[in-house]
Structure formats: C-alpha cells, structure tokens
LOVOVEX-767213 format. One line per 3 residues: for each residue x, y, z negated of C-alpha. Coordinates in steps of 0.001 Angstrom, whole numbers, plus 500000, padded with zeros to 6 digits. Example, Ala and Ser with C-alpha at 12.3 -4.5 7.8 and 13.67 -1.06 7.14 Angstrom:
# LOVOVEX-767213
512300 495500 492200  513670 498940 492860
# end
This chain:
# LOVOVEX-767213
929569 187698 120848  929414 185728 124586  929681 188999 125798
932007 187033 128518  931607 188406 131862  933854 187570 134925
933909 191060 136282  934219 192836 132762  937120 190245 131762
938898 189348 135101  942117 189928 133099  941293 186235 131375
940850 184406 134208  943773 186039 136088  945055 183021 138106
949118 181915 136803  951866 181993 139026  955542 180603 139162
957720 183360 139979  955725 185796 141740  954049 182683 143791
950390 182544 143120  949327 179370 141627  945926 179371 142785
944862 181668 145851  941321 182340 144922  942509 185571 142963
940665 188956 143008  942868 191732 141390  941792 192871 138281
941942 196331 136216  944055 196210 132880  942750 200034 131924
939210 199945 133619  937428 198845 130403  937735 197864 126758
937223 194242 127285  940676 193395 126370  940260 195168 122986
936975 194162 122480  937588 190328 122672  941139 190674 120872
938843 192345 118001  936406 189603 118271  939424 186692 118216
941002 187947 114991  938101 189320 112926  935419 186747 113220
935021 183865 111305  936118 180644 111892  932917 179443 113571
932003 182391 115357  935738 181785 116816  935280 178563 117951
932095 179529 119475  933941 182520 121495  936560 180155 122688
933671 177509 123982  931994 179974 125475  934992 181688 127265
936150 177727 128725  932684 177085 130125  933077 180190 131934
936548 179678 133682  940007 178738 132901  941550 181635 130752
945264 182283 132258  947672 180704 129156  949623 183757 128547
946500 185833 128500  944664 183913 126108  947788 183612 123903
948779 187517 123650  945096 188078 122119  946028 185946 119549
949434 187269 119222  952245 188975 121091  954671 186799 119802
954084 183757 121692  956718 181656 123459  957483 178420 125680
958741 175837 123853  958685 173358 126460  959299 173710 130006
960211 177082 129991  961972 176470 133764  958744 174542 135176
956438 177800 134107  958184 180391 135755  959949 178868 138532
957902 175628 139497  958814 171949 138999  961012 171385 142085
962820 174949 141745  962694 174039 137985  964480 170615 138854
967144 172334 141310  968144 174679 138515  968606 172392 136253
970924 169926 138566  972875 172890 139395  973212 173532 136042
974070 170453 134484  976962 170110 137471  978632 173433 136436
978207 173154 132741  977700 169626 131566  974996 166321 131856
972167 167179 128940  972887 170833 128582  970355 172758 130733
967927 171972 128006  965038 171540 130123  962056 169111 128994
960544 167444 132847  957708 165680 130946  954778 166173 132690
953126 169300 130415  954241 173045 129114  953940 173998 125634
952717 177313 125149  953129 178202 121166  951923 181127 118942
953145 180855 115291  951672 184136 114247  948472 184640 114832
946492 187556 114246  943304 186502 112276  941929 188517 109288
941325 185805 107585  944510 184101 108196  943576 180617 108293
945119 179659 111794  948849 178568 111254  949271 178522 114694
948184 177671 118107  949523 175446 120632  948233 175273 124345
949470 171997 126782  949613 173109 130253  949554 171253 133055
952737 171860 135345  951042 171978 138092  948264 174568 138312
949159 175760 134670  945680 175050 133457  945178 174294 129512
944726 171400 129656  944585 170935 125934  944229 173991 123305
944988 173046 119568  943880 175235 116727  945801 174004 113981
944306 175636 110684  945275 176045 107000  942473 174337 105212
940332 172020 107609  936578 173419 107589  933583 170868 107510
934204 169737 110584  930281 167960 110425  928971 171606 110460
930877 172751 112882  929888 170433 115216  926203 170814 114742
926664 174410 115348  928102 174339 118356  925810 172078 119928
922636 174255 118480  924667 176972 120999  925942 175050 123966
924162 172414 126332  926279 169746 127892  929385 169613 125508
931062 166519 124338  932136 166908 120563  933586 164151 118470
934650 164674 114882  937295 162554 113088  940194 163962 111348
939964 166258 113673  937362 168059 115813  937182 167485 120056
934939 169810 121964  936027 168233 125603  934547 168793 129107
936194 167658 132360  938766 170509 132820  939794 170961 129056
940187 170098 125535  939742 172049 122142  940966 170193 119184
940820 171689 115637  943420 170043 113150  945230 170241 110318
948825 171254 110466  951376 168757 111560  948232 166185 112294
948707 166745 116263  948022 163336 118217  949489 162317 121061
946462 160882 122911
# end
C-alpha cells in the first residue's frame, strides 16, 4: 500500500476539464498504457479491507486532488452525474446559456438542470470484494471540479473509534472527528464514512 507516486499515477491527478477546456493549466500529459498503476490501485481499492481502504484513499488526498471521474471508474465503471450534469461538461455560464435556450424552446422547469453551487458524482455499484460499500458519492465543486467532499456510505458502520486511531498511528497532521459518522478533513477536502441514507448537509 502508499505505493502513490505522482509520476507512476499521473492518470489520478489528471487535471478536469469542461468540454475540452482545461480546468486547471498546470497539466503534464500522462500515459494510460505506460504502467500497471491503474490496475494495481483498482486491485488495491476493491480487495483490501475496509481500513486498509480508507488508509489508501488518505494517503492518495494528501498527495493531490484525484480527477472525480478517475477516482470513480476504479471503484466502478458505472458511475454517473446526478447533479449538474450541464455545469461538468460544459461550465456554469455555457451550462446556464443551455439551459435558457432550452427552457425558451421547450418549456420553464424542463431543462432539468440543478445550478446549486456543487456536482454530484455517484457510483451505486461498487466493486469491493467484500461488498460492504453501498455506494459512493463525490460533491464537486463547479468551479475547478475538485472533491470537495467524498462520502463512503457503507453497509454495516465499522468501529468508527478504531478507525480513527489507526489512521492517525499512519498520518501526521489530519483532522478526524468521529460521531455518527467519521470526518478525516484537511483544507482542500473531506472524507466522511456513513451509514446509508445518514448523509448531512453540513
């Protein structure tokens, strides 16, 4: 495990872009079929255990900001947008145009497009031997299309105590609080592990 590194997985850290645009210009191109680090860390996501998991995902945040749809096909391939579909590939102001033009041909309401201020990145099945992630939801911020927030909603809630003492035996600097749910936050990101249909809104 923490096998992370930048050059090995560039594919992780690829920077996100609305429609061909680029979100972030401080990309280096990256090489899908130069190494097995894809494989390796898709292995790693859906046959460790639930610690060990947790762990990875710490450990791949501290080193950068994994690219949404990245992070979510090596969980799944069957992920989707379920809110602000528009705003992730086009942008928010080509996002808003579409949607006026839209709603003038077709009707007030029926574009269907959230504006809120985040997109929802979902995976409902996720790959994990031991099948105790129902699913994963990522908030994004519209912006830069950071995750901002990464939920791991799980089957049966682990002891969340333990976990927590765990991860700070392996990481310096992290900011965990355990409730009925567990926060590992820093200042770019969240990871919150939860039961099922106990998502917050704070």
């Amino acid at each position: 495990m923490y096998t992370n590194n930048n050059e090995e997985r560039k594919f992780l850290y690829a920077k996100p872009y609305f429609s061909g645009v680029i979100v972030d210009t401080d990309s280096n191109g990256f090489d899908w079929f130069g190494n097995d680090e894809r494989g390796q860390l898709g292995r790693i996501l859906k046959v460790s255990n639930f610690t060990d998991l947790i762990c990875e995902l710490v450990h791949l945040f501290k080193e950068g900001l994994p690219n949404y749809y990245e992070l979510s096909s090596l969980f799944s391939m069957e992920y989707e947008i379920v809110q602000g579909y528009l705003i992730s590939r086009y942008g928010i102001e080509t996002a808003r145009r579409e949607k006026e033009e839209f709603e003038r041909r077709f009707g007030k309401g029926k574009a269907g497009m959230d504006n809120g201020d985040k997109i929802i990145c979902r995976v409902e099945n996720v790959e994990r031997k031991d099948q105790d992630i129902s699913k994963i939801e990522m908030d994004i911020d519209i912006e830069c299309l950071k995750i901002n927030d990464l939920y791991i909603f799980v089957n049966e809630v682990p002891d969340l105590n333990e976990l927590k003492t765990i991860i700070e035996e392996k990481f310096d600097d992290i900011n965990i609080t355990v409730g009925n749910e567990l926060i590992v936050k820093d200042k770019t990101y969240r990871i919150i592990v939860l039961e099922e249909n106990k998502k917050t809104t704070d």
